[in-house]
C-alpha positions as protocol buffer text, in pm:
chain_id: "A"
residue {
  index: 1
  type: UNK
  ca { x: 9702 y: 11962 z: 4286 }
}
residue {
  index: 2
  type: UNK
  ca { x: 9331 y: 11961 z: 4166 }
}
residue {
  index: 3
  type: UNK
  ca { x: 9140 y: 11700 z: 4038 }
}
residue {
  index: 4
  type: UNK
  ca { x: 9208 y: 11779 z: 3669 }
}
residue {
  index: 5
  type: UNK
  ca { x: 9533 y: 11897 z: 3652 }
}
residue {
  index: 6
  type: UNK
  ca { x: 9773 y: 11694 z: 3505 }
}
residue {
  index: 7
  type: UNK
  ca { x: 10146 y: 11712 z: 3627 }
}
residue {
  index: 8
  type: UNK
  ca { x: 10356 y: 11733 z: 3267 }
}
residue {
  index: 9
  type: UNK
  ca { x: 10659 y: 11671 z: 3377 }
}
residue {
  index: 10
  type: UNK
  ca { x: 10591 y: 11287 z: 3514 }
}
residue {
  index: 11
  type: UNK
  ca { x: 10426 y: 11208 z: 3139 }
}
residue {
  index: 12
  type: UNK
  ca { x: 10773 y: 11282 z: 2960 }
}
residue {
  index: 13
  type: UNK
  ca { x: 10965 y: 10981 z: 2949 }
}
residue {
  index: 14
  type: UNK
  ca { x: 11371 y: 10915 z: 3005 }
}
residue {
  index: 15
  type: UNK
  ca { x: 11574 y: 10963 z: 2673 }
}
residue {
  index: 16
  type: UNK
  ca { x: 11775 y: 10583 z: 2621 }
}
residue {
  index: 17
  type: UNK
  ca { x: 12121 y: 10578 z: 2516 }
}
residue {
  index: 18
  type: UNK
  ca { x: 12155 y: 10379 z: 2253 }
}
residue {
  index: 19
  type: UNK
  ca { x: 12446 y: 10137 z: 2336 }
}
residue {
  index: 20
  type: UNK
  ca { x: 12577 y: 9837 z: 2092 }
}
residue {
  index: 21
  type: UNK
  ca { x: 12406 y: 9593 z: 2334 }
}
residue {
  index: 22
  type: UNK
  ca { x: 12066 y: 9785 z: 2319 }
}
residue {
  index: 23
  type: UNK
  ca { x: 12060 y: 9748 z: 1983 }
}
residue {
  index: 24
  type: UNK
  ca { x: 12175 y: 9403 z: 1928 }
}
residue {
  index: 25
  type: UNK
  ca { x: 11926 y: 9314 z: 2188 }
}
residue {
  index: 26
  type: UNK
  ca { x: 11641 y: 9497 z: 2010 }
}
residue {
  index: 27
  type: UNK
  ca { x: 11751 y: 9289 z: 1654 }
}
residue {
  index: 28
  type: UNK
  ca { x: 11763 y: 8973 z: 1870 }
}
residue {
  index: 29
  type: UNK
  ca { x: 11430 y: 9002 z: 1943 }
}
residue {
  index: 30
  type: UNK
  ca { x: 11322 y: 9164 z: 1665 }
}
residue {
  index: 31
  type: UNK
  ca { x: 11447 y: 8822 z: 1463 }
}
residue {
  index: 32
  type: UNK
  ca { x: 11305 y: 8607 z: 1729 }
}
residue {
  index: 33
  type: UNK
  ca { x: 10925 y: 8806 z: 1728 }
}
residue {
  index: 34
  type: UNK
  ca { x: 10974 y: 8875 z: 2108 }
}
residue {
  index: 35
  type: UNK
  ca { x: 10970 y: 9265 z: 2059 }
}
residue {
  index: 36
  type: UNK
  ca { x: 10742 y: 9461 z: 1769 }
}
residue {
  index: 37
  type: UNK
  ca { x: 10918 y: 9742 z: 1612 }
}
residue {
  index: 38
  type: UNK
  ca { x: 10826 y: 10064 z: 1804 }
}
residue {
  index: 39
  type: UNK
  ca { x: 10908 y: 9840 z: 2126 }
}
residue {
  index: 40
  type: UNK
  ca { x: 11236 y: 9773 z: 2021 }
}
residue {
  index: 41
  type: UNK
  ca { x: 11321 y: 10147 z: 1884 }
}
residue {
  index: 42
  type: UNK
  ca { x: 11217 y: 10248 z: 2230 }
}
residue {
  index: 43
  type: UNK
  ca { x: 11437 y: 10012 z: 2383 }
}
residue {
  index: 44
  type: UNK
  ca { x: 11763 y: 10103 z: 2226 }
}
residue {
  index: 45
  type: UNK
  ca { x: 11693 y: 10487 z: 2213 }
}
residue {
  index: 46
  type: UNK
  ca { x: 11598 y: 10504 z: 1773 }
}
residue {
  index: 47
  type: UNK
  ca { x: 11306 y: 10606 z: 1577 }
}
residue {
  index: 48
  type: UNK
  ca { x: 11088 y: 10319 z: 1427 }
}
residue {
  index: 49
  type: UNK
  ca { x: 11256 y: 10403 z: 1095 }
}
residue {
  index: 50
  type: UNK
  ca { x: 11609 y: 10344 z: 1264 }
}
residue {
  index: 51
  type: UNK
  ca { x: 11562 y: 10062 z: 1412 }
}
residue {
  index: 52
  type: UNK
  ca { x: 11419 y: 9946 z: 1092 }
}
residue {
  index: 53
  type: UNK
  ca { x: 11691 y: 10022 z: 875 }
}
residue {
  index: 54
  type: UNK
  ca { x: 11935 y: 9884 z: 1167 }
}
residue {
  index: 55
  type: UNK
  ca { x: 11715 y: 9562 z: 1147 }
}
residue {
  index: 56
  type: UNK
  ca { x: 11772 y: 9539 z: 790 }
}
residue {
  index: 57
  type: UNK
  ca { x: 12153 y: 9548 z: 806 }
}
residue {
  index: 58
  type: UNK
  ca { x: 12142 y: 9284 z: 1088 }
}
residue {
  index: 59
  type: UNK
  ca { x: 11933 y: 9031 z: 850 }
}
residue {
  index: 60
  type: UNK
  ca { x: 12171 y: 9110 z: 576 }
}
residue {
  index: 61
  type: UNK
  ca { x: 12480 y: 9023 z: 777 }
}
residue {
  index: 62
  type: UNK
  ca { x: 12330 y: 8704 z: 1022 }
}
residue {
  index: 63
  type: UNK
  ca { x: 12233 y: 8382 z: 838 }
}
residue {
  index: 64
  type: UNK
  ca { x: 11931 y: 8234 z: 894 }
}
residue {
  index: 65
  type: UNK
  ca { x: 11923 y: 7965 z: 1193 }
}
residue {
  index: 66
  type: UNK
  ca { x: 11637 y: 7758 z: 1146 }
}
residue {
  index: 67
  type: UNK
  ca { x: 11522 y: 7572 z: 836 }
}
residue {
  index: 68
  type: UNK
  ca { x: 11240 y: 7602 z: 629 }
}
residue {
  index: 69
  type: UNK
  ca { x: 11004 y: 7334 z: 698 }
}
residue {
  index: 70
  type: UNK
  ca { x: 10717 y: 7404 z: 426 }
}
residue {
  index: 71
  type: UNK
  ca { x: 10926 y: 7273 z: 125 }
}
């Protein structure tokens, strides 16, 4: 292989299956701020606008678990 030839097939990455536990990790760390949002759509196998809308429908259905401190 010459010097400026790139080899396509190693830049394509693995398609995830997107599992309950996938995502439920991805919203656990999307809550917790230990992911960003394309990071956790890759993670679980979703577009950034899935995981999004997934993310949504977890906050709407998990209380809160810390308190607000600032009032």
């Amino acid at each position: 292989m010459g010097l400026l030839k790139i080899d396509k097939s190693k830049m394509v990455e693995e398609k995830v299956k997107t599992t309950p536990q996938n995502v439920n990790e991805s919203n656990e760390a999307l809550f917790r701020a230990t992911m960003n949002l394309p990071t956790a759509a890759k993670h679980c196998g979703m577009t950034q606008k899935e995981m999004k809308l997934t993310f949504w429908e977890y906050l709407k259905y998990h209380p809160r678990d810390y308190e607000n401190l600032s009032s």
